[in-house]
C-alpha positions, 0 to 999 in steps of 0.5 A: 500500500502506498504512502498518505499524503500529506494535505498540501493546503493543510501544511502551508496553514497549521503548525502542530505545537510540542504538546500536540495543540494545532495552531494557525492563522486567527480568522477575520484578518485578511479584509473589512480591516477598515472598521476594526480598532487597531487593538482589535487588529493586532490581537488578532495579528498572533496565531490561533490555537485552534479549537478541539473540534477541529484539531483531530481533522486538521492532524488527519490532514496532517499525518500527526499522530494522536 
C-alpha cells in the first residue's frame, strides 16, 4: 500500500505545537480591516490555537499522530 499524503493546503496553514495543540492563522484578518480598532487588529495579528473540534481533522490532514 502506498504512502498518505500529506494535505498540501493543510501544511502551508497549521503548525502542530510540542504538546500536540494545532495552531494557525486567527480568522477575520485578511479584509473589512477598515472598521476594526487597531487593538482589535493586532490581537488578532498572533496565531490561533485552534479549537478541539477541529484539531483531530486538521492532524488527519496532517499525518500527526494522536
Amino acid at each position: 500500500m502506498p504512502k498518505m499524503k500529506t494535505h498540501s493546503g493543510a501544511k502551508k496553514r497549521f503548525k502542530v505545537t510540542g504538546t500536540g495543540k494545532v495552531r494557525g492563522r486567527h480568522p477575520f484578518t485578511s479584509h473589512i480591516l477598515e472598521k476594526k480598532s487597531p487593538k482589535k487588529k493586532r490581537a488578532l495579528g498572533g496565531p490561533k490555537i485552534m479549537s478541539d473540534h477541529d484539531t483531530p481533522r486538521i492532524k488527519r490532514m496532517l499525518g500527526v499522530g494522536k
